[in-house]
N, C-alpha and C positions, 0 to 999 in steps of 0.2 A: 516525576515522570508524567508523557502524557500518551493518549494512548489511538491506534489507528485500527480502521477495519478498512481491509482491501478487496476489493467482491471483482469477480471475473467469473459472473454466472455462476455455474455448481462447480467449475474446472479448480482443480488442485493446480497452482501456481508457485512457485519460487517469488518472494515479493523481494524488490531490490529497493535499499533504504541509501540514497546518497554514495550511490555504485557499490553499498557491499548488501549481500543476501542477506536479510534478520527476517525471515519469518517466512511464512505459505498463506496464500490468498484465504480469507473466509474465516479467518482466527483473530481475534485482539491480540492486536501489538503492543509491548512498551517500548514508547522511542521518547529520546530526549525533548524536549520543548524548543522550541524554535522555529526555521524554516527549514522545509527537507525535500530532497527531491526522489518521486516515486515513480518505479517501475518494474516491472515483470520479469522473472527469469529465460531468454529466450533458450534454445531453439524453443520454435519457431518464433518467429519474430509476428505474430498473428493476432496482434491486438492492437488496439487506437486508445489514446494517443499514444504514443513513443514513452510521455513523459508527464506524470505531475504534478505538478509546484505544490506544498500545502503549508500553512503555519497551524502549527499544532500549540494552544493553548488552551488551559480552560477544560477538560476532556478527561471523564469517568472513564473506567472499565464497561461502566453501564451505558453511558452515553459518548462513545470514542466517534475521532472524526471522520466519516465516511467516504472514499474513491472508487470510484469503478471505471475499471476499463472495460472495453467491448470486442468483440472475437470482431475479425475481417479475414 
């Protein structure tokens, strides 16, 4: 397993792992190892980018791989 943090400031979000939900922004994730594609649960659709890319290897609990989107 490898492991992701999704930050969208202090906002509580829906995080979308490869189109299905697995988790809420601001919490360590366990996602499979590979490449994935990350996004947010909309409504509202109120954040940049739309969409993204990560390869997840290599990644503690302690030290998981870090994405942030931004409010617009």
């Amino acid at each position: 397993m490898e492991y992701l943090l999704v930050r969208f400031g202090d906002e509580d979000r829906g995080v979308v792992i490869d189109g299905v939900r697995q988790g809420r922004t601001n919490h360590v994730l366990e996602v499979e190892k590979g490449t994935h594609k990350i996004s947010l649960s909309p409504p509202p659709a109120d954040f940049a980018p739309p969409l993204i890319k990560v390869i997840l290897k290599k990644t503690t609990p302690l030290k998981p791989r870090k994405v942030a989107f931004e409010k617009i």
